[in-house]
Residue, then its C-alpha position, 0 to 999 in steps of 0.5 A: x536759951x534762945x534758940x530761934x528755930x535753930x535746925x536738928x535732926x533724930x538720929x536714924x538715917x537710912x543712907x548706905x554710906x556713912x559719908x554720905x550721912x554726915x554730909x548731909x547732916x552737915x549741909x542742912x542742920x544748924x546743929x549737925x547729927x551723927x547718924x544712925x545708920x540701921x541699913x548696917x545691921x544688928x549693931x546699929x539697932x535703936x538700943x543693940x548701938x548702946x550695950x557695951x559694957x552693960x554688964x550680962x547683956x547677951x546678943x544672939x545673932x541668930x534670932x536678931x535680939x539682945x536680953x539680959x541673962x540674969x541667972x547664976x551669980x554675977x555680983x563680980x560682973x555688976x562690982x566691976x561696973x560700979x567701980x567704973x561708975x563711981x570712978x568716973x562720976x563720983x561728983x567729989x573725986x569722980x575723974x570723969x573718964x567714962x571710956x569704960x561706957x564707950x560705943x566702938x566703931x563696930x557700933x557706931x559707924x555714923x560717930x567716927x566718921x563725923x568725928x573724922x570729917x570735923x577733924x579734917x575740917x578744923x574749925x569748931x560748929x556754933x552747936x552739934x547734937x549727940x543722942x542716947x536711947x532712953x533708960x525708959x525705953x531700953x529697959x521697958x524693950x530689953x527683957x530678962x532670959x524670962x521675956x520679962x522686961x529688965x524694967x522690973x528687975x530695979x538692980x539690973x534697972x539701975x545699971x541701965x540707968x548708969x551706963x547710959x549716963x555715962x554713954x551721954x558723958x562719953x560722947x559729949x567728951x568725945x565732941x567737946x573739941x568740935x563745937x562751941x556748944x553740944x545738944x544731947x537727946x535722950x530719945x524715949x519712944x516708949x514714953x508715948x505709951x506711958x500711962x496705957x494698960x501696957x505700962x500700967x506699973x510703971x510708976x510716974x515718980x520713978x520715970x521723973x527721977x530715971x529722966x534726971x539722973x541721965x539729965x544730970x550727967x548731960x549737965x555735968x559736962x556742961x552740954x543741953x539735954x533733951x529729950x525726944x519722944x515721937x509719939x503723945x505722951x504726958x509732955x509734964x513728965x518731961x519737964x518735971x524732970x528738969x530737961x532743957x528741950x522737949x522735943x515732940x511730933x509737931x506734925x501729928x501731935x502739934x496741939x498735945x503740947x497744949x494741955x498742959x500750958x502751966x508747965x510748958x509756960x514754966x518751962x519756956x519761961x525759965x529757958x527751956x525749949x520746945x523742939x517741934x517736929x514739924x517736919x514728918x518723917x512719912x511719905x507725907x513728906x512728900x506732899x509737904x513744902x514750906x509754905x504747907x509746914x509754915x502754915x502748920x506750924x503756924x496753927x499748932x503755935x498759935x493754939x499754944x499762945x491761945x493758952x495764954x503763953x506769949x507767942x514771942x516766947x514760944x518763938x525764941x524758944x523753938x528748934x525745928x526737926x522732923x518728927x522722928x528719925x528717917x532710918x526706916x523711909x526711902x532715901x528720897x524722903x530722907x533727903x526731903x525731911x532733911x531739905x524741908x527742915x533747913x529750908x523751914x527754919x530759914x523760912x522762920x528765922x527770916x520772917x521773925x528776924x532772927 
C-alpha cells in the first residue's frame, strides 16, 4: 500500500487530560492514536495496560509491579482461557468476539475518550491507528513469583501470545466503525536488545513465529500490522514475520535500516512500508525544525536508495513518526513532536506531489 508520508504517532502521551490528548492527536496526524497516558498511574503502564484477563497475573500495588504467579494448580484458570480463545478465533467456527481480551476504561482512559469524541463527530477518518505491547517485549519484562522471566515458561508464553492476539482483535472491533481503514502497531522495545548477552536463548525462529501469530489476528479482521521498535534491532526478523509496516528510529538509527537491503527491497517491493521515526522524541526536539528533520530524512533515505532500492519506492512506501512515544518528555516537547510531525509530512507530500 502507498502510504506517501501519511503521519502516525506511538502511543504514550504525557498530557494530564484525556481531551486534551486526543485533540491533538486529532489535530495533527493523518492517522489519529488513542493515548497512553502514563501521568494516570500503575494501569496505564507500557504492559500493566494490557493484563485483564490474562490468567495468574498478579498486580502489587504496593511495589509498583505486575508478575505472574505460577505456583499451585491453575489448569481451570488456563482451561477457562482457551475456551475463550478458541471460541473467538477458531478460524472454522471461531465467532470472533474477543470481549473476554477487553481493556476497561480503568486501563485505558485515552481508548474511550477517542472512542467518545468520534462518535460525537460522526464521520469516519481515512485511517486510525491502535497498538499493543508485543508478546516479546511483555513476556521477556514480566517475570514469574521467581523474578524469572515469563518468556521461558512456553505455556505461560503461549497465553501472552494469545491474549495479546485477541487484545489486537478486540480493539480493531472496537474502532472498525470509525475509520475507513485501521493501522495496528504492535510495539516491541525489547527486540532492540535481540541478539545481546542478555537474550542470548532466545531464539530467532521462535521471535518470527510469536511475531506472526499476533500479525495474523491483526489480518483477520482486515486491519494493517506493524510493528515498532524504538531502538536497533535486526530490522530482517520484522519482515521475515510478514508484517505491513516497520517502523524504526529514524532519527538515531536512520541508516540501521540499510544493512539489510535484499529484505527491505523485498518488502517494499511487495507493498510493505517503512515508517521512519524521524522526528525525536528527546529534548533534541528542541533544536529541530523542518527544514533540519527534511534534511535528515533526506540523507538516511538517500543512503537506503544507495543500496540499490529505488528512491521513488522508498517514497511511496513511508509514514513519518516520531521515534518513539512522548509519555515521558515535557508536555512542551510533546507538543513540538507532534507539530513537526504534521508539519514534516506536509513538507513531504508537497515537495514529491502527493
Amino acid at each position: 500500500m502507498k502510504f506517501n508520508f501519511l503521519s502516525t504517532a506511538i502511543g504514550s502521551m504525557p498530557f494530564g487530560e484525556p481531551k486534551h490528548a486526543i485533540d491533538v492527536s486529532l489535530k495533527n496526524l493523518d492517522a489519529p492514536i488513542w493515548p497512553q497516558l502514563s501521568s494516570f498511574g500503575l494501569n496505564e503502564q507500557m504492559e500493566i495496560q494490557y493484563s485483564e484477563g490474562i490468567p495468574r497475573i498478579v498486580i502489587d500495588r504496593e511495589k509498583s509491579r505486575m508478575y505472574f504467579d505460577t505456583t499451585g494448580d491453575y489448569s481451570e484458570e488456563f482451561a477457562s482461557f482457551y475456551e475463550n480463545y478458541i471460541m473467538a478465533m477458531d478460524p472454522d467456527e471461531g465467532n470472533g468476539d474477543c470481549s473476554a481480551m477487553a481493556i476497561s476504561p480503568e486501563f485505558s482512559k485515552g481508548i474511550y475518550a477517542l472512542e467518545e469524541e468520534l462518535k460525537a463527530r460522526g464521520k469516519k477518518l481515512p485511517f486510525l491507528k491502535i497498538q499493543v505491547t508485543g508478546p516479546c517485549s511483555f513476556a521477556l519484562t514480566i517475570v514469574d513469583e521467581m523474578k524469572r522471566a515469563i518468556y521461558y515458561n512456553e505455556e505461560f508464553r503461549d497465553v501472552v501470545v494469545k491474549a495479546i492476539a485477541m487484545k489486537c482483535r478486540w480493539q480493531i472491533q472496537k474502532f472498525k466503525p470509525y475509520a475507513e481503514k485501521i493501522i495496528c502497531f504492535i510495539d516491541e522495545p525489547i527486540l532492540s536488545a535481540f541478539g545481546s548477552s542478555t537474550y542470548v536463548s532466545v531464539d530467532r525462529d521462535d521471535v518470527v513465529a510469536i511475531l506472526q501469530e499476533v500479525i495474523e489476528a491483526v489480518y483477520s479482521d482486515g486491519a494493517i500490522a506493524g510493528i515498532h521498535c524504538c531502538g536497533n534491532t535486526e530490522w530482517s526478523i520484522l519482515m521475515d514475520a510478514g508484517v505491513d509496516i516497520v517502523n524504526f528510529d529514524a532519527f538515531e538509527y536512520g541508516e540501521t535500516i540499510a544493512i539489510y537491503p535484499e529484505h527491505v527491497k523485498a518488502h517494499l517491493e511487495r507493498g510493505g512500508t517503512l515508517a521512519w521515526g524521524i522526528v525525536p522524541t528527546s529534548v533534541a526536539i528542541r533544536e529541530q525544525s523542518v527544514d533540519t528533520l527534511e534534511a535528515q530524512f533526506e540523507k538516511v533515505m538517500d543512503n537506503l536508495a544507495s543500496k540499490g532500492i529505488n528512491k521513488q519506492l522508498i517514497v511511496e512506501h513511508a509514514i513519518i513518526t516520531p521515534s518513539c512515544g512522548t509519555g515521558s518528555m515535557d508536555e512542551a516537547d510533546a507538543e513540538k513532536v507532534f507539530e513537526m510531525t504534521k508539519l514534516l509530512s506536509a513538507r513531504m507530500k508537497e515537495k514529491y506531489d502527493f
